[in-house]
DSSP file (Angstrom, degrees, kcal/mol; ACC not computed):
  #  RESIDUE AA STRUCTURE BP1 BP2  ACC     N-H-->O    O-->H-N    N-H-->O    O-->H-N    TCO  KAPPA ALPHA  PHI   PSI    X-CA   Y-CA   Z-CA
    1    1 A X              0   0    0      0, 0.0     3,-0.4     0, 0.0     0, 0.0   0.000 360.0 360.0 360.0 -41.2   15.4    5.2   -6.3
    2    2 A X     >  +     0   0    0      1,-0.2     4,-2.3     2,-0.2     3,-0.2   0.712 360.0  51.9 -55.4 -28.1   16.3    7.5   -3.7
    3    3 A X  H  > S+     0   0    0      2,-0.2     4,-2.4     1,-0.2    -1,-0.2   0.811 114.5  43.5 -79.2 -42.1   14.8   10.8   -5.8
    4    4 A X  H  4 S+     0   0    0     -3,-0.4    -1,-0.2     2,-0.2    -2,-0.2   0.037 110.4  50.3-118.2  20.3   11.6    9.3   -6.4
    5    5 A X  H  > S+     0   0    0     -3,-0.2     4,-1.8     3,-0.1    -2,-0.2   0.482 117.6  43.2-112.2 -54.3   11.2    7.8   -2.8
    6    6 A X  H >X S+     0   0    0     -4,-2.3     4,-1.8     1,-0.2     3,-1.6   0.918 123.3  48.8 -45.6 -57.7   12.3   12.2   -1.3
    7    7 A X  H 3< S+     0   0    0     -4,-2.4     4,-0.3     1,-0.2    -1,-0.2   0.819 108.4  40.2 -48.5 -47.0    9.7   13.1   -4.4
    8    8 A X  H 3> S+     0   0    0      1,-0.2     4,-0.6     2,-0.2    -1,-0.2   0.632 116.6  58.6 -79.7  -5.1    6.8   10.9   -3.8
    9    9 A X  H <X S+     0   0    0     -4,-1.8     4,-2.2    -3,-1.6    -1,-0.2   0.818 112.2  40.4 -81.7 -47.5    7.5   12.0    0.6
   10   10 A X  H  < S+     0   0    0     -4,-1.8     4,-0.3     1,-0.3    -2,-0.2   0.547 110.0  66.0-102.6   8.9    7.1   16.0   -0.1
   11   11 A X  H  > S+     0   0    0     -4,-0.3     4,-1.6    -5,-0.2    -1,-0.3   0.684 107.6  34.9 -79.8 -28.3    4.2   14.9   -2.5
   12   12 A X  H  X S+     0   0    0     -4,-0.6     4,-1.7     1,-0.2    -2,-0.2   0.683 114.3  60.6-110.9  -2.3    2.1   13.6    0.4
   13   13 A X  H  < S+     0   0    0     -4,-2.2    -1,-0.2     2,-0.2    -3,-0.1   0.587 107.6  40.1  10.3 -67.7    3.4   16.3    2.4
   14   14 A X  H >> S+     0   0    0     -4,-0.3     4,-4.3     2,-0.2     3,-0.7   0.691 113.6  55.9 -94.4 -46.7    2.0   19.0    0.2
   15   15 A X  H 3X S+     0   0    0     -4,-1.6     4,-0.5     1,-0.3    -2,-0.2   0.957 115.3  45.7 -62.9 -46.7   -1.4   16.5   -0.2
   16   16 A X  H 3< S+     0   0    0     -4,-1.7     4,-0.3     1,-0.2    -1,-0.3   0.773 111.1  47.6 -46.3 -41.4   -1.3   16.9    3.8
   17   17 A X  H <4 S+     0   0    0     -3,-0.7     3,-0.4     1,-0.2    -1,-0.2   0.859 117.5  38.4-118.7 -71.7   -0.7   20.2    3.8
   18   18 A X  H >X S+     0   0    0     -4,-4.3     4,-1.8     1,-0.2     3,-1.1   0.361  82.8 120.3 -79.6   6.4   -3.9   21.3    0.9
   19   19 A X  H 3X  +     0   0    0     -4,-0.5     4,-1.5    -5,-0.3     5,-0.4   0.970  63.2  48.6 -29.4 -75.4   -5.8   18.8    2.5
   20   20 A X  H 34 S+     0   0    0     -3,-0.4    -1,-0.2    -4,-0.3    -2,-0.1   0.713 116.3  47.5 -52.1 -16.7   -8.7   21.1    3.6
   21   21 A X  H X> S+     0   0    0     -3,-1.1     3,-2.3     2,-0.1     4,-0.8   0.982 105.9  52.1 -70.6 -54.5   -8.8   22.5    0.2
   22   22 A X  H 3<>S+     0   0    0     -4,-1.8     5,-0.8     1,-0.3    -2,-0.2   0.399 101.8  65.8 -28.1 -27.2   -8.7   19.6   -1.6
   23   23 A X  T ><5S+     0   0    0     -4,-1.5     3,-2.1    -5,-0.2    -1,-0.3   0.707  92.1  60.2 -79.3 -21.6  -11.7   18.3    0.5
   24   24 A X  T <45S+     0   0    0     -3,-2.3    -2,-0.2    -5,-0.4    -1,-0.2   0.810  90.9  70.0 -86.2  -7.8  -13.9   20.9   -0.8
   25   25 A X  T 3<5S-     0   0    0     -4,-0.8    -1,-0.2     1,-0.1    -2,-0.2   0.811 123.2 -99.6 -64.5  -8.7  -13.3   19.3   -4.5
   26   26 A X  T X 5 +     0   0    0     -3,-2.1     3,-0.9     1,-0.2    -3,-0.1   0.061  69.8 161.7 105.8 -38.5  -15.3   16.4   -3.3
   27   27 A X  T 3 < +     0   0    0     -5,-0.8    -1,-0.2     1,-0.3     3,-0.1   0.255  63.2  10.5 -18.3 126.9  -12.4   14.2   -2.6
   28   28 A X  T 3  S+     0   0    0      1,-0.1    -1,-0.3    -3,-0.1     2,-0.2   0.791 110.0  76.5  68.9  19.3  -12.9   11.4   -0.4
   29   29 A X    <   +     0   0    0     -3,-0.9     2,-0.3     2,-0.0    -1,-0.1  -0.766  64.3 147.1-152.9  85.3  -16.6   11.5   -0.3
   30   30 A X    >   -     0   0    0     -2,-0.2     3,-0.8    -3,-0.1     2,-0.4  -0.838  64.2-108.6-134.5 148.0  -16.7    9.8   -4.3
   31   31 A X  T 3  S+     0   0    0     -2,-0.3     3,-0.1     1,-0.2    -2,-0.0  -0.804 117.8  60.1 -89.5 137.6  -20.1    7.5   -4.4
   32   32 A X  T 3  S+     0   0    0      1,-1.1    15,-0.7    -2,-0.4    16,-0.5   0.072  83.1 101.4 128.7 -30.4  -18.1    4.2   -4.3
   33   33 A X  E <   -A   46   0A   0     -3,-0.8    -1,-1.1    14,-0.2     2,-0.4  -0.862  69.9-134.4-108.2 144.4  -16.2    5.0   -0.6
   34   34 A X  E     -A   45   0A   0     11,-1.7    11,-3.9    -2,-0.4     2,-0.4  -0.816  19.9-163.6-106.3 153.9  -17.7    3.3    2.0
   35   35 A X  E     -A   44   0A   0     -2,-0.4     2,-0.3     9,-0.2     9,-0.3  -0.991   5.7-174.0-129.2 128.2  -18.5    4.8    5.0
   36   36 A X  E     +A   43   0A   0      7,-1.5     7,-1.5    -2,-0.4     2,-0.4  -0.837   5.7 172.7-138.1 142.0  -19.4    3.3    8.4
   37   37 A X  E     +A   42   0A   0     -2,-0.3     2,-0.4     5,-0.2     5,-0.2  -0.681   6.6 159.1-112.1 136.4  -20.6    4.7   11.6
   38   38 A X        -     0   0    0      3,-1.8    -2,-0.1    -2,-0.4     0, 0.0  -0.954  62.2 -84.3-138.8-179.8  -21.8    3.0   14.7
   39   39 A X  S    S+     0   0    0     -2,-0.4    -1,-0.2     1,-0.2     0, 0.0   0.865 121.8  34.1 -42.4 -73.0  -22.0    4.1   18.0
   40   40 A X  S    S+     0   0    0     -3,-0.1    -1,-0.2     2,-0.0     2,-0.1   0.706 122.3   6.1 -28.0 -61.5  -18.0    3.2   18.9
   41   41 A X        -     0   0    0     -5,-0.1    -3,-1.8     2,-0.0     2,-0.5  -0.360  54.6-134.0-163.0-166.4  -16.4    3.8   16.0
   42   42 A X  E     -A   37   0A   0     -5,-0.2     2,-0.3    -2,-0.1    -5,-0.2  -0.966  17.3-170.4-171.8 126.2  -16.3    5.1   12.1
   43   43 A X  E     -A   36   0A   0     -7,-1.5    -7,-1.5    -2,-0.5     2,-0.4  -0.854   1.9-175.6-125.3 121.4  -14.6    3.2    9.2
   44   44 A X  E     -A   35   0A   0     -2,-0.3     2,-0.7    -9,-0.3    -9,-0.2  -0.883   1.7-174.5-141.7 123.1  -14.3    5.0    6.3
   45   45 A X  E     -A   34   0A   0    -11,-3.9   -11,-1.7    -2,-0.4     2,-1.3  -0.920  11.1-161.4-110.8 104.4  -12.7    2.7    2.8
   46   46 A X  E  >  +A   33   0A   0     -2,-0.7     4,-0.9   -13,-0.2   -13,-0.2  -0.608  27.5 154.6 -86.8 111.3  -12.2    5.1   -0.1
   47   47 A X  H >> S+     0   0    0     -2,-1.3     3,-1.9   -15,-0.7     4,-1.8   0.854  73.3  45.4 -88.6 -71.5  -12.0    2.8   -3.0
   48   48 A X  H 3> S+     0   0    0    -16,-0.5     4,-1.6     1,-0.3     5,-0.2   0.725 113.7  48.6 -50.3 -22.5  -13.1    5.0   -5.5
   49   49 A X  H 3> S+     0   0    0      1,-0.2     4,-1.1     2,-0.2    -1,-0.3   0.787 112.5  57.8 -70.5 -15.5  -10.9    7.9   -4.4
   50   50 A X  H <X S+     0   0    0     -3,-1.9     4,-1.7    -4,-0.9    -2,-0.2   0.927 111.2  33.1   2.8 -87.0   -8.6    5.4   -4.4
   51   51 A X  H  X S+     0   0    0     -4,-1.8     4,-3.0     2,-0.2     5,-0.4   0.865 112.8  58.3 -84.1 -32.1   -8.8    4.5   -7.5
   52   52 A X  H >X S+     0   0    0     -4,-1.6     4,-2.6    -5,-0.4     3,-2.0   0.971 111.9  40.7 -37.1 -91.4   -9.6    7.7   -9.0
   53   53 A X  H >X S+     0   0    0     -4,-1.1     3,-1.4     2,-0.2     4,-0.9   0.848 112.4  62.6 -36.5 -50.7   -6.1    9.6   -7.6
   54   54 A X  H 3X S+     0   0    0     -4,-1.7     4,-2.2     1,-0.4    -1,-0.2   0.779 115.4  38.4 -84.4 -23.9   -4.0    5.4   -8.7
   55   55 A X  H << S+     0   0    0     -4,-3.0     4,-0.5    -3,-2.0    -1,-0.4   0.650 108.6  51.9-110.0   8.6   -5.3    6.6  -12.4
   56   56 A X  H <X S+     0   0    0     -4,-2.6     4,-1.4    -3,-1.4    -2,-0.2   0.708 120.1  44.2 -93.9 -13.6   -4.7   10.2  -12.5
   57   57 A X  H  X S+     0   0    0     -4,-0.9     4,-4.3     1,-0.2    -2,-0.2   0.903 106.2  52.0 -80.0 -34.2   -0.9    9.1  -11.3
   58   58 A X  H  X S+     0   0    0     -4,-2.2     4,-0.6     1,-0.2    -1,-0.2   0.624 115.6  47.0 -86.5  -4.4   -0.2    6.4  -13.4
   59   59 A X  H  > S+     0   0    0     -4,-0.5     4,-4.6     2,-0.1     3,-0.3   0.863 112.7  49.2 -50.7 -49.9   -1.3    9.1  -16.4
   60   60 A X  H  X S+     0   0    0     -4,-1.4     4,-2.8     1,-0.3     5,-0.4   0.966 117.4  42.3 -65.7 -54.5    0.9   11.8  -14.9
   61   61 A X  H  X S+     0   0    0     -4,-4.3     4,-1.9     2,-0.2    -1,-0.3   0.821 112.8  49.4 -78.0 -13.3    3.6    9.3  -14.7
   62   62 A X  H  X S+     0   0    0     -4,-0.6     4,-0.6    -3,-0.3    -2,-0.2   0.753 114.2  46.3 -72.8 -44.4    3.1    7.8  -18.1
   63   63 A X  H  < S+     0   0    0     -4,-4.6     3,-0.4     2,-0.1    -2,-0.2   0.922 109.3  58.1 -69.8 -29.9    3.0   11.4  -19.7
   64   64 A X  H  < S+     0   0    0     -4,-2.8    -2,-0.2    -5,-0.2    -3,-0.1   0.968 110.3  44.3 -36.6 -78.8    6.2   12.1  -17.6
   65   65 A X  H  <        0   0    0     -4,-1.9    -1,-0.2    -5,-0.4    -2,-0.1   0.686 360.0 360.0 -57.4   2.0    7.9    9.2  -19.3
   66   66 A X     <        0   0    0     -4,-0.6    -1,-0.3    -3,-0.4    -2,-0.1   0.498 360.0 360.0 -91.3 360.0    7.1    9.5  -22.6
């Protein structure tokens, strides 16, 4: 448990890290994320990047186990 808690830590790390690339793939702007601005304040939901990234892991980790 401990190996896959250090892995999945230097995985978002790295995602921190290549952020600014990663933005220019389109990430996090998916039609699907809601966005809202008003004067105060900005909420931003991404469900479809969300869900997008929850099924490209749970492939990666089902081809991993196999």
């Amino acid at each position: 448990m401990s190996r896959v808690l250090i892995i999945v830590g230097l995985v978002i790390v790295a995602v921190g890290i290549l952020w600014p690339w990663l933005t220019r793939l389109g990430l996090g702007r998916l039609p699907g994320d809601i966005l809202i601005e008003r004067e105060n304040f900005t909420i931003y939901i991404p469900f479809t990047t969300g869900l997008l990234l929850s099924v490209a892991l749970s492939a990666i980790l089902w081809i991993l186990n196999r």
